[in-house]
C-alpha positions as CSV (number, residue, x, y, z in Angstrom):
1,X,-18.1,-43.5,-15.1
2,X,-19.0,-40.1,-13.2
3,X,-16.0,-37.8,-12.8
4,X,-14.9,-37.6,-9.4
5,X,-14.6,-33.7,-8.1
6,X,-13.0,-32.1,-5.2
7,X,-14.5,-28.6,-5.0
8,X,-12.1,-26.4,-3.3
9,X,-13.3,-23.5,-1.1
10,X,-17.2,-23.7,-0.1
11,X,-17.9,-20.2,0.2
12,X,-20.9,-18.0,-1.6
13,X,-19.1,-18.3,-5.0
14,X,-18.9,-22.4,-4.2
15,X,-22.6,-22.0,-3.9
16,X,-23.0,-20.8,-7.5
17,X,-20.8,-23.3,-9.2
18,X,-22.4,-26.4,-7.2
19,X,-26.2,-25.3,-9.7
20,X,-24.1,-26.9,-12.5
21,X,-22.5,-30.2,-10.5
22,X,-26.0,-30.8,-9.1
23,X,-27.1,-31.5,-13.1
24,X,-24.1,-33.0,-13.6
25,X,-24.4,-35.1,-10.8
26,X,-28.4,-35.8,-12.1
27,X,-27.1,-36.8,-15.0
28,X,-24.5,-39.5,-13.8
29,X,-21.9,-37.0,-15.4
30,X,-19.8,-36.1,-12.7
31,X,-20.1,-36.0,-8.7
32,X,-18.5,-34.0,-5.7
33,X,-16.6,-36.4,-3.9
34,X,-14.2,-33.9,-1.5
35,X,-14.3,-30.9,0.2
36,X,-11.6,-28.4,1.6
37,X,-12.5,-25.3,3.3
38,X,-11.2,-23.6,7.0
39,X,-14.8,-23.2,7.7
40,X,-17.0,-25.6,9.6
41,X,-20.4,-24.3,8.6
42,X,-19.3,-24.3,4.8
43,X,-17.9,-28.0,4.7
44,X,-20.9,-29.0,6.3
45,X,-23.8,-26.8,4.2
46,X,-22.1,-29.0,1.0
47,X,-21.9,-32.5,3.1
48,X,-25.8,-31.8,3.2
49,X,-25.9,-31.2,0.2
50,X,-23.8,-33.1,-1.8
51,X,-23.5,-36.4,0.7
52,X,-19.9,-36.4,0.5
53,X,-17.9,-37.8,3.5
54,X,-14.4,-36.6,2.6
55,X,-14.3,-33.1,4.1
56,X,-10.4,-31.4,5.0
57,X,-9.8,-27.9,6.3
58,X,-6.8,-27.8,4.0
59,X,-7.1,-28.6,0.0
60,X,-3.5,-30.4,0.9
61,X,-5.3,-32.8,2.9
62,X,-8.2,-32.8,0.6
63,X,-5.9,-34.1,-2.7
64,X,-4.1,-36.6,-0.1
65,X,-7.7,-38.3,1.1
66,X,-9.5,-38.8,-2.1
67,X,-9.3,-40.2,-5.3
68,X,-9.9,-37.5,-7.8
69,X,-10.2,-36.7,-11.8
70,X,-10.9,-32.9,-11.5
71,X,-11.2,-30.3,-8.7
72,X,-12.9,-27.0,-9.4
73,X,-11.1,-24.1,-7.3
74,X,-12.8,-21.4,-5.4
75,X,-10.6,-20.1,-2.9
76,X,-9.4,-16.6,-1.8
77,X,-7.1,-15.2,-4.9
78,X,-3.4,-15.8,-2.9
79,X,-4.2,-19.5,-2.7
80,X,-5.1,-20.1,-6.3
81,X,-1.4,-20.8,-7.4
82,X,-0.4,-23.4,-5.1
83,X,-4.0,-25.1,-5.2
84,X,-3.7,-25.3,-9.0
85,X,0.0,-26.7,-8.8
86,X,-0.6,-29.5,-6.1
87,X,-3.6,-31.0,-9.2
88,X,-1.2,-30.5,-12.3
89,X,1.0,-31.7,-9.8
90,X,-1.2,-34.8,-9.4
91,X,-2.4,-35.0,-13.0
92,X,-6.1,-33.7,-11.9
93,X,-7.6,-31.5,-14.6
94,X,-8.8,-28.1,-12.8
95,X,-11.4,-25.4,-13.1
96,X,-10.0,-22.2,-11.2
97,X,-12.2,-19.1,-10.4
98,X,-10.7,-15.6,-11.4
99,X,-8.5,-14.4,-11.3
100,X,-6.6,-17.0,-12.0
101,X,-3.9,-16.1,-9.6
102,X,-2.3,-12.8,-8.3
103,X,1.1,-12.0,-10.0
104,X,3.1,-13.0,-13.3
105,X,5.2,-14.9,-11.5
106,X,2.9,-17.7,-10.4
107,X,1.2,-17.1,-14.1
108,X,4.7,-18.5,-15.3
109,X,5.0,-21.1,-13.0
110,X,1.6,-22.5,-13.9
111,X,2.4,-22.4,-17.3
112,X,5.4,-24.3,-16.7
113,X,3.6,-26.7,-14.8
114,X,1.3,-27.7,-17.7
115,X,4.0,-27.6,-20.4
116,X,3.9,-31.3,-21.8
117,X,0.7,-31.8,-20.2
118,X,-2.0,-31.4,-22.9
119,X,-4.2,-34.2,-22.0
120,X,-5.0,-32.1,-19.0
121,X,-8.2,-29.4,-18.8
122,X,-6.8,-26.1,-17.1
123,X,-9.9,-24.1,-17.0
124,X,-10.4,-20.0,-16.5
125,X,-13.7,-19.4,-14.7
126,X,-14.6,-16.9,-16.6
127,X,-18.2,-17.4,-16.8
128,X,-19.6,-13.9,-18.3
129,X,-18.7,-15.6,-21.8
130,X,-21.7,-17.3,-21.5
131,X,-23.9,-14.7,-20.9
132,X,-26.3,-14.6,-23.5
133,X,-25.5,-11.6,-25.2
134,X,-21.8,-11.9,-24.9
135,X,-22.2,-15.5,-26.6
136,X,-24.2,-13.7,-29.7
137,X,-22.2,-10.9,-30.0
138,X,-19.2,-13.2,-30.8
139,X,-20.8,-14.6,-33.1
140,X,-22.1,-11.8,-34.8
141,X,-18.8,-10.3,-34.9
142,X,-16.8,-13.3,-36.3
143,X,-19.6,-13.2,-38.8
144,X,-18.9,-9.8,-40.0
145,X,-22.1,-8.1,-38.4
146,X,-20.2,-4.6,-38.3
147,X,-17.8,-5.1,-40.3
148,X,-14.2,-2.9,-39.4
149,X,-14.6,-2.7,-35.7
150,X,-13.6,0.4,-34.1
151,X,-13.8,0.4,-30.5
152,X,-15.4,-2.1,-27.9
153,X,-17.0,-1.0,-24.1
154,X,-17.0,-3.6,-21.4
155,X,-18.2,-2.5,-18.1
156,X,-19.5,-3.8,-14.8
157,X,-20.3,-1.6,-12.4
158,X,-22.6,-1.7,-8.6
159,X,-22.2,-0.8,-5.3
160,X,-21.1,-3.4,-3.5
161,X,-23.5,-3.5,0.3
162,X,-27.4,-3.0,-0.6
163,X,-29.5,-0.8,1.5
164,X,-32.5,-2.4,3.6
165,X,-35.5,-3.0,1.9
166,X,-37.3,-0.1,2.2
167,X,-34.2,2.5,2.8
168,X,-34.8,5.6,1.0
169,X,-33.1,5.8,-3.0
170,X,-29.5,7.0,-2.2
171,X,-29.3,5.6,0.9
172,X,-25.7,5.2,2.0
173,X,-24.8,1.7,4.2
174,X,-21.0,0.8,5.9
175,X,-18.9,-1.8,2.9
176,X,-19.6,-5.3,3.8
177,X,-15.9,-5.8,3.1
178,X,-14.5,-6.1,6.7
179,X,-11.1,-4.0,7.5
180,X,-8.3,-6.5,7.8
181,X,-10.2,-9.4,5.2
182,X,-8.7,-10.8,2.5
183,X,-10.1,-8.5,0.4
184,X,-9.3,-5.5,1.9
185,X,-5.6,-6.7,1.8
186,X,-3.1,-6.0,-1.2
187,X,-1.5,-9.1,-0.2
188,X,-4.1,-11.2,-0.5
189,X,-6.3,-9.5,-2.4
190,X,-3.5,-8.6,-5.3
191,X,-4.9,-5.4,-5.8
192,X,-8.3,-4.1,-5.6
193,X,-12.0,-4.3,-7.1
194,X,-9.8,-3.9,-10.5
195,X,-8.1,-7.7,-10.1
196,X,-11.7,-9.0,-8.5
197,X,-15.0,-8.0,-10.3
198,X,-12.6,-5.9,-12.8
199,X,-11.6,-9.5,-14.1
200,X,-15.4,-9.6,-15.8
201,X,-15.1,-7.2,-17.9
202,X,-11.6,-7.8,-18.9
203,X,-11.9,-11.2,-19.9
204,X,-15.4,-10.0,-21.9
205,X,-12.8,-7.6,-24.1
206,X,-10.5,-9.9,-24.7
207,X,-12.9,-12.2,-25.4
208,X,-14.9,-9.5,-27.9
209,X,-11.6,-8.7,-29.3
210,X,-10.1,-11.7,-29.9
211,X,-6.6,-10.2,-29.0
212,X,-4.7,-8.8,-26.2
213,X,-3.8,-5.3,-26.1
214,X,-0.7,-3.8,-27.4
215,X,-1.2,-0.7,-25.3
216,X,-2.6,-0.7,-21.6
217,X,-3.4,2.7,-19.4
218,X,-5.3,3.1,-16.6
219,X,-6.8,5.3,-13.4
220,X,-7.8,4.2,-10.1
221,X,-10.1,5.4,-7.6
222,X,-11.3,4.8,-4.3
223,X,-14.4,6.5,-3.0
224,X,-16.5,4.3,-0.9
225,X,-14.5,1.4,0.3
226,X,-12.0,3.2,2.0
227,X,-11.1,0.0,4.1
228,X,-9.6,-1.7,1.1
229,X,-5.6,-0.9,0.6
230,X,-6.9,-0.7,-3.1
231,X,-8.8,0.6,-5.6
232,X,-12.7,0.4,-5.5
233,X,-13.3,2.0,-9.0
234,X,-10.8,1.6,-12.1
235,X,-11.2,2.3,-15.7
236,X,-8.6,1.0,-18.1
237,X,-7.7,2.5,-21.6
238,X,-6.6,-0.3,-24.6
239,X,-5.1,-0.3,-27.6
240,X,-4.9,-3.5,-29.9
241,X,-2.2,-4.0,-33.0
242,X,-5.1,-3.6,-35.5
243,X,-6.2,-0.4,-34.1
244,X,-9.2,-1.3,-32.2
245,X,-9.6,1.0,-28.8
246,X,-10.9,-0.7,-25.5
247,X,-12.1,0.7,-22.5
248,X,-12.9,-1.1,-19.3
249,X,-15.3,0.8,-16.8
250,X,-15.3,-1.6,-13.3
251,X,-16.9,-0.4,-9.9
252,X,-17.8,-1.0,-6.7
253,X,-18.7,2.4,-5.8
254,X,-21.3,2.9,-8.2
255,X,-24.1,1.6,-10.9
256,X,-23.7,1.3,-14.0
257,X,-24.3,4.3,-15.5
258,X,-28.1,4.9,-16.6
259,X,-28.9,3.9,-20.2
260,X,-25.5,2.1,-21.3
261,X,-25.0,-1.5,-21.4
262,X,-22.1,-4.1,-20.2
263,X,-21.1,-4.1,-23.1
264,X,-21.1,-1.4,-26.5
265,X,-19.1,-2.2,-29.8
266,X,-18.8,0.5,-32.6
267,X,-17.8,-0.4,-36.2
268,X,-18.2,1.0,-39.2
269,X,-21.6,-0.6,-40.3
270,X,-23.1,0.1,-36.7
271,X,-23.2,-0.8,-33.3
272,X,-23.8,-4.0,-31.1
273,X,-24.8,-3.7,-27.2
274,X,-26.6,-5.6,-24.5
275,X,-26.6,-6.6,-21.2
276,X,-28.0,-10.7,-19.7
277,X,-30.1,-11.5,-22.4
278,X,-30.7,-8.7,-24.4
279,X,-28.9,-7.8,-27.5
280,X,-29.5,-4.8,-29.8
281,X,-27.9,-4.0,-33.2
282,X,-28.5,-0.6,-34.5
283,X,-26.8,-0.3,-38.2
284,X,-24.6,3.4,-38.9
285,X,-28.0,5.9,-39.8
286,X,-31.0,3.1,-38.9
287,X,-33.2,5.3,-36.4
288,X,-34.0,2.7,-33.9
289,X,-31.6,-0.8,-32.8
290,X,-32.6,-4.2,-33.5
291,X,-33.4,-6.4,-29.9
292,X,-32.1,-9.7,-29.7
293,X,-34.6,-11.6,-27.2
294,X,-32.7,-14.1,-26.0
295,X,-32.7,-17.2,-23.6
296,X,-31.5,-16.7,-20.2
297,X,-28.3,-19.1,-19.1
298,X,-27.0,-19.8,-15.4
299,X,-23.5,-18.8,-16.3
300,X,-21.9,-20.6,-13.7
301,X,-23.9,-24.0,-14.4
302,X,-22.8,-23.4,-17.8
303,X,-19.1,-23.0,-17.3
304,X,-18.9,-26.2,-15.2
305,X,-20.8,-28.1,-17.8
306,X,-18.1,-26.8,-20.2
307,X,-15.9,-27.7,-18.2
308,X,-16.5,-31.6,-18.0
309,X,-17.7,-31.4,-22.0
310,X,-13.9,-30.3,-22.5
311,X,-12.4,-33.2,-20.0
312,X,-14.8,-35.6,-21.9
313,X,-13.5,-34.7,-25.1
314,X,-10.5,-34.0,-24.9
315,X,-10.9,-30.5,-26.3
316,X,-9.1,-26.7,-25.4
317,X,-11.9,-24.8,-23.3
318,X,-13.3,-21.3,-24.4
319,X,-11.4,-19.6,-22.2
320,X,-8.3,-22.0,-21.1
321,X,-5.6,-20.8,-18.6
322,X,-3.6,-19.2,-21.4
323,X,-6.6,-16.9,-21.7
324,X,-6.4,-16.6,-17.9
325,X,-2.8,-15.4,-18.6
326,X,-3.6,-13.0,-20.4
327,X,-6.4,-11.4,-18.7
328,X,-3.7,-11.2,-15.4
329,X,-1.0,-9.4,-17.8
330,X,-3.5,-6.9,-19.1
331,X,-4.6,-5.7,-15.3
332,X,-0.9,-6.3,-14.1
333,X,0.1,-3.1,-16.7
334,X,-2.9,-1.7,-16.2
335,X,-1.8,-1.6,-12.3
336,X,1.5,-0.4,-13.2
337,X,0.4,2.4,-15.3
338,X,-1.4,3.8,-12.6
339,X,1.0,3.2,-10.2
340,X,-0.2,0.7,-8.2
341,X,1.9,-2.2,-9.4
């Protein structure tokens, strides 16, 4: 029997997600039954899309209307708490996009919430793990490939607003982050670019180290955004129990800077870096790096496929709620080192 889903929030990021429901839904897997967003045109661009009928402006409504096994989450971060507690609440298993909320506080009450319940899925959207070349380099570090590891790089880095086509190189356009948004709001927001596209590479070190940090420092900056009460560039300084460093380079004032890669790990038999789908190994004194070629993946598709694998099999996800957790307590010191707790 397909999984009946409730997709929660049907804005851009909705959009994404719905690539791997669609297969799903091909494959007689899993279907989007219910819908809950504010916005008219959203609801009804996913009624088209998915022929549901069950449609709410409020995810309260949604869980009250419909008969549902799992709901996948994709609302503005202050909401992402209470939406996650009305399905544990309900015994629905739950893929949330990051972060997974704002504060400890709500971290701890979530946990709380799932204590006792381990026949329930509480998924972290945390989709980059997928990425081709964060996938192998996993690997290739559990295997040994560089042996002691010394310090890992995860970055992501753009500027957020593209110029018209044909606009000059270096041409300059207003934030399409409105003043007064959720976004632009601490309160809603709960922070800045750090707590939103910051949460990539996080999770990605976390994930590459296997660990959370021990020690947590960090700056913040704000040079192009200046509508957002927060930070639009942050880079964040890590130290783990068995020594490795970490840094975290996250911006959306700026590309990534030319040449480097999202992420760069150093150990003492060589280094591992890549970006998508390319990989490169380059052992300690070798002239030129080994290239990984490798497949492309729809990350999102592939986290929602994970996702229902996990319900189906009653298995812990790659990167469960706990990891989630600890992602949110990394940033949250991060924020208070900088003083912008």
């Amino acid at each position: 029997m397909a999984l009946r889903v409730g997709l929660i929030g049907c804005g851009g990021i909705a959009r994404a997600h719905w690539r791997g429901w669609q297969t799903l839904q091909q494959q007689g897997k899993a279907r989007i039954v219910a819908l809950a967003d504010p916005v008219p045109a959203s609801i009804d661009w996913f009624k088209k899309e998915t022929g549901c009928t069950v449609a709410a402006a409020d995810f309260r409504e949604m869980y009250d209307r419909a008969e549902l096994d799992a709901v996948d989450i994709c609302l503005p971060h202050h909401l992402h708490c209470d939406a996650i507690l009305a399905a544990v609440q309900r015994d629905i298993h739950w893929l949330c996009e990051k972060p997974l909320c704002m504060t400890l506080p709500e971290a701890g009450q979530i946990d709380a919430a799932m204590a006792g319940r381990s026949h329930l899925v509480g998924m972290s959207a945390h989709n980059q793990v997928f990425a081709p070349a964060v996938a192998e380099a996993k690997s290739l570090l559990n295997d040994g490939l560089l042996g002691k590891v010394y310090t890992i790089l995860s970055q992501d880095c753009f500027i957020l607003g593209a110029a018209p086509l044909g606009s000059l190189p270096g041409t300059v356009v207003p934030s399409p982050i409105q003043p007064g948004s959720w976004r632009a709001s601490r309160a809603t927001m709960g922070g800045g670019e750090l707590i939103d596209t910051g949460y990539h590479p996080s999770y990605r070190l976390l994930f590459l180290a296997g660990a959370e940090p021990v020690n947590v420092a960090a700056v913040l900056g704000r040079y192009r955004h200046e509508q957002l009460e927060g930070e639009d560039t942050a880079t964040v300084l890590t130290r783990f129990a068995d020594g490795v460093t970490g840094l975290v380079r996250t911006s959306w004032a700026m590309e990534l800077p030319h040449g480097q890669y999202q992420i760069h790990v150093t150990g003492e038999r060589g280094q591992l870096f890549g970006t998508g789908g390319d990989l490169y190994f380059k052992p300690s004194r070798a002239r030129e790096p080994s290239h990984y070629a490798l497949p492309q993946v729809d990350t999102f598709a592939a986290e929602v496929g994970h996702f229902v694998e996990c319900i189906e099999q009653k298995k812990t996800p790659i990167q469960s709620y706990k990891d989630g957790i600890a992602v949110l307590r990394m940033i949250r010191r991060a924020y208070e080192s900088a003083g912008a707790a």
